[in-house]
N, C-alpha and C positions, 0 to 999 in steps of 0.2 A: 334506170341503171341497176344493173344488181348487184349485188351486197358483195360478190367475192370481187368485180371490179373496184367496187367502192372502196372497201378496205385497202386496197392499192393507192390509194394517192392521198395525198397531203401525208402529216409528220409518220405517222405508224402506216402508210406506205413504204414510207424510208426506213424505219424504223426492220420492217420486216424484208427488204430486198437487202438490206444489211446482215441480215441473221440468215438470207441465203447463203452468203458466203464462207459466214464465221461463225460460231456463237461468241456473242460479246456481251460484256459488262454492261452495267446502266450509263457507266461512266462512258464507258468508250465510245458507246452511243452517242450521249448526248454533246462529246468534242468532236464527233464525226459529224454529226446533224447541224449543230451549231444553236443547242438548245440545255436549258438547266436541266441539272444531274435530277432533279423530283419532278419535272415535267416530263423527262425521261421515264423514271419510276412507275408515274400515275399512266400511261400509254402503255406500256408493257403490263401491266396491273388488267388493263383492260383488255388487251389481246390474251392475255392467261385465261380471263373469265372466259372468253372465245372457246380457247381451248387451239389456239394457233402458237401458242408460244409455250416453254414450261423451262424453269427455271433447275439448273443442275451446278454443285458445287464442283468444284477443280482446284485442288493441289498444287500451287506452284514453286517452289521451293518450300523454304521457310515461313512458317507464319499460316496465320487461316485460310482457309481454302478460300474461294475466290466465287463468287455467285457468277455464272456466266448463263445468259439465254440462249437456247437455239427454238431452231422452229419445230411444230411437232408434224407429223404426217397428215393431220387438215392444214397446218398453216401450208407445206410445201403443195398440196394439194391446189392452191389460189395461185401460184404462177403458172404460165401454158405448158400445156402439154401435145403431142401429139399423139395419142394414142390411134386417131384415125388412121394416120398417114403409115403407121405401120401394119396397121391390119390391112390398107387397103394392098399395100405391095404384097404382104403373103396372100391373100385371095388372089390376086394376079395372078402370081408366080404357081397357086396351086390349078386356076383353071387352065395355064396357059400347059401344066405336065398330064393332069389328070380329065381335063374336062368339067362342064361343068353339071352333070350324073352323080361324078362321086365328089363335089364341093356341097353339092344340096342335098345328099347323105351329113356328110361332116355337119354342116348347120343345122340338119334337123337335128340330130343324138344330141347336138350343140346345147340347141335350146332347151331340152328334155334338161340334161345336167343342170341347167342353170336353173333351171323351176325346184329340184331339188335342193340344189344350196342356197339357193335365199327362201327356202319355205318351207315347214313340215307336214309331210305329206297329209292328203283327206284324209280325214276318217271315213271310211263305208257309210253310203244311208245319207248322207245329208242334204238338207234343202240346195236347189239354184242360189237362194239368196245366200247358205251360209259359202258357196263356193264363188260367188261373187265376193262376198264379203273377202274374203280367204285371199282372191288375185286381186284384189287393190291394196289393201294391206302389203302384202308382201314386194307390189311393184312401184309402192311409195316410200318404203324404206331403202330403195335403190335410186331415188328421184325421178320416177318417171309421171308423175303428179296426172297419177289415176283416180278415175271414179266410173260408177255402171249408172244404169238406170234402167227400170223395167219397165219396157213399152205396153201401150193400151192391149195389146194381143198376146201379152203375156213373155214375151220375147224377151231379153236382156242387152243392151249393148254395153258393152266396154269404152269408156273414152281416155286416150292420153295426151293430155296438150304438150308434155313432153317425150321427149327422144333423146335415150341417154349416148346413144350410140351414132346420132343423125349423121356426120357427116359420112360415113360406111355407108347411109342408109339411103344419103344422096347419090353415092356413087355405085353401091350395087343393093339397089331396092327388089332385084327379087329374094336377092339374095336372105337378105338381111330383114324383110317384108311379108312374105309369102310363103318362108321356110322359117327360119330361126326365130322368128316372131310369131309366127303362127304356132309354131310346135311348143313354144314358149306359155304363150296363153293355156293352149288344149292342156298341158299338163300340170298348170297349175290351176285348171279348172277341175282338170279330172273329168274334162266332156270332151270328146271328138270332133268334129264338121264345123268348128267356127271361122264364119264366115269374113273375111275382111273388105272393108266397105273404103275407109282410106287412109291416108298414109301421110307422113310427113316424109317419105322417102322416096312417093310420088308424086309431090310438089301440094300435100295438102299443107294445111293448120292444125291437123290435128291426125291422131292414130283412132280407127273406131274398129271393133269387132263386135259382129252381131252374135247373137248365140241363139240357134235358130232352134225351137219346137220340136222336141220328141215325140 
């Protein structure tokens, strides 16, 4: 089970589908929950450590402000989201005006961009390894729980068991696979011609690009 399901259920499940609505007091909470005001406390204490919660005063009439929690942007992060379901209708709606020539344009410049903002560019001159080093780092700060390995023939492959993007990736795998993902690697490698071997967007387990011998 993973951890952002997990923190969903039992008391600081509720605790936090509660704070989607409102930001509320410890108290209010815990006459809502049907739990003591310092069990209430020590739960929100522990989503704060998280860094899902974060505690803000509010002025209400007279008298001291009033400590109320909401949720911060990881905690709203842990309920669903569709980001897929709306990319997948604009790539629709852009192959079904433009084709799909200038959609796999859009996604490569796509991918290019995105190498830029989660990484700072090569420096000239550097090893395979440090430019390996360089696209794992950078494509595990975005969660996609990467690693290389350099084969007996001197060769590199890239491995990602995850896909931040998967369910785009399921519905348009060249898309998102062979273009935006490719051009993605290439320029956070700062190498050209890498090869892709398989996909979780072609029904693999895993994502692999080879990085083939100059």
């Amino acid at each position: 089970m993973s951890e952002e399901v997990s923190v969903l259920e039992g008391t600081r499940g509720r605790i936090l589908e509660e704070l989607a609505s409102a930001p509320r007091t410890a108290r209010d909470l815990a006459e809502k929950i049907g739990i003591q005001e310092s069990a209430a406390r020590g739960h929100l204490e522990r989503l704060e450590d998280r860094g899902l919660v974060t505690p803000a005063f509010h002025r209400e009439g007279v008298g001291r402000p009033r400590k109320r929690y909401q949720l911060t942007g990881s905690g709203q992060e842990l309920f669903p989201k569709k980001y897929g379901m709306i990319l997948d209708t604009i790539v629709n709606e852009m192959l079904a005006r433009e084709g799909e020539g200038y959609v796999s344009a859009v996604f490569a410049r796509a991918g290019e961009r995105m190498a830029h903002a989660i990484a700072e560019e090569l420096p000239r001159g550097v090893s395979m390894d440090e430019r390996a080093r360089h696209l794992v780092l950078a494509l595990n700060r975005i969660g996609f729980g990467c690693t290389s390995e350099r084969l007996p023939d001197g060769r590199y492959r890239i491995v990602r068991t995850n896909c931040v993007f998967r369910q785009s990736a399921l519905s348009h795998p060249f898309l998102l696979c062979e273009v935006f993902d490719k051009h993605l690697t290439e320029a956070l490698l700062g190498e050209a011609g890498v090869d892709l071997e398989e996909s979780i967007g072609h029904g693999g387990v895993r994502c692999t690009h080879l990085i083939p011998l100059r």
